[in-house]
N, C-alpha and C positions, 0 to 999 in steps of 0.2 A: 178694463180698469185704467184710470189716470192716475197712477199712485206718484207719488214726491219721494223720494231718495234724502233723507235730510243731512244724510252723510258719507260722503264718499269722496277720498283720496284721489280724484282723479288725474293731478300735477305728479302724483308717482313716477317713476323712472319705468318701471314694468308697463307704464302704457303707453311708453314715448314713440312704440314701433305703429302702435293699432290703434289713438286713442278715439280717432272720430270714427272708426265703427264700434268701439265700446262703446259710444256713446250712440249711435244710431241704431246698435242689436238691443240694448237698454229700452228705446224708443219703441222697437218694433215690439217689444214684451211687454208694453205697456206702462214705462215708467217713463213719465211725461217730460216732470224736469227734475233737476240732482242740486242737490247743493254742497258745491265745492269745497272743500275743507280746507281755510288755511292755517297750518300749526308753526312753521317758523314765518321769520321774517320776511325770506324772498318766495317759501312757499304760498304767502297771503297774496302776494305781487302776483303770482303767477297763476291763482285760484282767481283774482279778478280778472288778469289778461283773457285766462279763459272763458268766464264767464260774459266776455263783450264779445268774444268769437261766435257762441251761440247764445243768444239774447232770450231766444223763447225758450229754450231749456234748462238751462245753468246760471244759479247766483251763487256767489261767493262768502264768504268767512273771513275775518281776519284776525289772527291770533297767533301767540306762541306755545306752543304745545311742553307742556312740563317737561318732558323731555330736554329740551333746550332751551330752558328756562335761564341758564348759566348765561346765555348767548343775550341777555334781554338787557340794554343797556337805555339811555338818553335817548340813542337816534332810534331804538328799535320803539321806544312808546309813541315818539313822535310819525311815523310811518305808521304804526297803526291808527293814529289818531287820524292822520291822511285818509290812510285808506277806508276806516267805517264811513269818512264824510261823503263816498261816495254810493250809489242807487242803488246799484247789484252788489252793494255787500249788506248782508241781510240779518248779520247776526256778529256778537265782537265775541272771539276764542277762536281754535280750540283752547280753552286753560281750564288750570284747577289743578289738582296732586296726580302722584304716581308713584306711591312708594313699593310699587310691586318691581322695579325694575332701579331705580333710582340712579338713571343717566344723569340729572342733573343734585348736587346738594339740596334736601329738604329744602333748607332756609332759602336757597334761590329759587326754589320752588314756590314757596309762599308770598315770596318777593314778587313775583311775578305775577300770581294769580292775583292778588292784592291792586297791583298797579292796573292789571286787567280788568278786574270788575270795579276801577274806577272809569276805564274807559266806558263803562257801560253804563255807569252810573252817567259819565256828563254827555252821552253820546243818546241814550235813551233807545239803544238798540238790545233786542232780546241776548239772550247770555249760553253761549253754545259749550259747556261744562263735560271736563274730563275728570273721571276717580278710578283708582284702582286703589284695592289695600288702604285707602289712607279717610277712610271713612271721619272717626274723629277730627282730624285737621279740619278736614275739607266741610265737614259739616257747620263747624264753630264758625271758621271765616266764612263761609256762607248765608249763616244766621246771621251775622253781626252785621249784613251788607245788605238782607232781604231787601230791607222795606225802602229802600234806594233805588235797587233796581226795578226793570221791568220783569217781564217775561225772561224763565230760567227752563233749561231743557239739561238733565243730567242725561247726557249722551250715552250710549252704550254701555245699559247698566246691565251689570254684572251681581250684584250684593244679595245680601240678603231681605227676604219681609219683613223685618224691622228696622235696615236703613232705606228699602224702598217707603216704607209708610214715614218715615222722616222726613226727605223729600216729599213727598205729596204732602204734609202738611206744614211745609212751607211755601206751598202755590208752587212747585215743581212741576214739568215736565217731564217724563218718561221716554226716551231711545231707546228700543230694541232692537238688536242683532239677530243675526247666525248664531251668536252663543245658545239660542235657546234654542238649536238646533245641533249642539253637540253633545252627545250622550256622557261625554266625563265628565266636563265639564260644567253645563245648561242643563242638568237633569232638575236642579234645585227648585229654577227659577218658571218650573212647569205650573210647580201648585200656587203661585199667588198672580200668575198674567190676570186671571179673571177678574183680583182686587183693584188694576188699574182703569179709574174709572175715565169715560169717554172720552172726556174732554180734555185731558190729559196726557193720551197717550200716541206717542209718533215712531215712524220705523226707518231702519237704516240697513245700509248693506257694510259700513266704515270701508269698502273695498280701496284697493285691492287685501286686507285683511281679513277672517274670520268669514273663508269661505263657508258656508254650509251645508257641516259634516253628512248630512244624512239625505243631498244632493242625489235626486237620479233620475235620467241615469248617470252614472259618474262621468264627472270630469276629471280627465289627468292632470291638467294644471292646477296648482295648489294659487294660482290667484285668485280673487274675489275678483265681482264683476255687478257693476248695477244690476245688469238683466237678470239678476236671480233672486231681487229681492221681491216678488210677487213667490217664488219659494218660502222665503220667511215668513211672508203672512200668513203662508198657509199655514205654518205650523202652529203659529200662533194665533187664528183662527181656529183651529181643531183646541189650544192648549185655553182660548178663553168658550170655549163651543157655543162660535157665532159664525152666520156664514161668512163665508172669504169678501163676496162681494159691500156686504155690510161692512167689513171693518174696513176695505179700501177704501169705502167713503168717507166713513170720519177721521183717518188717520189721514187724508191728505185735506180734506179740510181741517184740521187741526191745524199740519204744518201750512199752509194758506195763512189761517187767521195770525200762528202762533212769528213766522217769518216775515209777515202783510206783502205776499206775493200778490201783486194784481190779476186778478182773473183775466185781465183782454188779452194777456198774452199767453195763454192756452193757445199751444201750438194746433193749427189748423180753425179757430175761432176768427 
């Protein structure tokens, strides 16, 4: 399998010890390349450093992640603006809401998202979207911004069948996690994987986040790690009942087409 990673923390501090064999045990399980995730400021800096370190493996993201959405000033739009105008950044976020946790003010939340999906709108680069909890908001500013943008991927959806079918009929993209591999919490989101159709649908590991639960044999450590997102497909290969290998193919061509990763750089091509 050459599966794509479309999301994974890898500038985390938890990989600061091991991260170029995170990235090579990844490799050896089959997940070809990852795309770096950047959600602050110097996080997006440091999602592209890495992504020039390995060239055939790793692009990049630039974005402020709601979370820190407070922190998102003049110089912070101007730096992104910088960084989407570069090769190996492939996609402008992480953003969008998060009123499950709400580190930063709503309002500077929307501030930001707002300012974000204008980079996207004059940047013409695909739109890598965070929600939790904030379904309503995040849907209206959304809608109001469609038909500007490109290509939109609601990253590690969480939600319910009727804010996923929202998204999909807004020409959405679909991220899936580990969530639908934890029995508290991913039990819900078992009965509608099948309604996401093909062409739409991409996978992630968010690591080091939302190890998954139902991993074996177990790991002790409570990090995520790329190399186990061909775990999550299984699951979710058994949760849409298609074989494994079949949905590895369209889900990384997906993120291929959906990212416009060029094909020569298939590591070992």
């Amino acid at each position: 399998m050459n599966l794509i990673d479309i999301g994974c923390n890898l500038t985390h501090d938890s990989f600061d010890d091991d991260r170029e064999q995170v990235i090579d045990a990844a490799h050896e399980a089959g997940v070809d390349r990852m795309i770096v995730t950047g959600a602050s400021a110097q996080g997006s800096r440091r999602a592209l450093a890495l992504s020039l370190e390995r060239p055939l493996e790793l692009y990049a993201t630039a974005g402020v992640h709601p979370h820190h959405a407070s922190d998102y000033v003049a110089e912070t739009d101007a730096l992104l603006r910088e960084l989407v105008s570069h090769e190996k950044v492939v996609a402008a976020g992480e953003t969008g809401l998060d009123y499950f946790r709400d580190f930063s003010p709503r309002p500077a939340q929307q501030r930001a998202f707002e300012a974000q999906m204008q980079i996207g709108v004059d940047s013409g680069l695909p739109m890598f979207l965070h929600l939790r909890d904030a379904h309503e908001d995040f849907y209206a500013m959304l809608k109001s911004r469609r038909d500007e943008l490109g290509d939109v991927v609601v990253h590690c959806f969480t939600g319910s069948r009727e804010e996923m079918y929202a998204y999909l009929d807004l020409d959405c993209h679909i991220g899936i996690t580990g969530w639908i591999c934890d029995e508290r919490r991913g039990e819900h989101m078992k009965a509608y994987m099948k309604d996401i159709p093909e062409n739409r649908l991409m996978i992630e590991t968010d690591a080091p986040y939302l190890k998954p639960r139902n991993l074996r044999p177990k790991v002790k450590s409570h990090r995520n790690e790329p190399r186990w997102l061909p775990w999550i497909l299984g699951t979710l290969a058994a949760c849409r009942e298609e074989h494994p290998a079949k949905l590895a193919a369209l889900t990384t061509a997906n993120a291929e087409r959906f990212f416009r990763l060029p094909e020569e750089e298939l590591p070992g091509s």
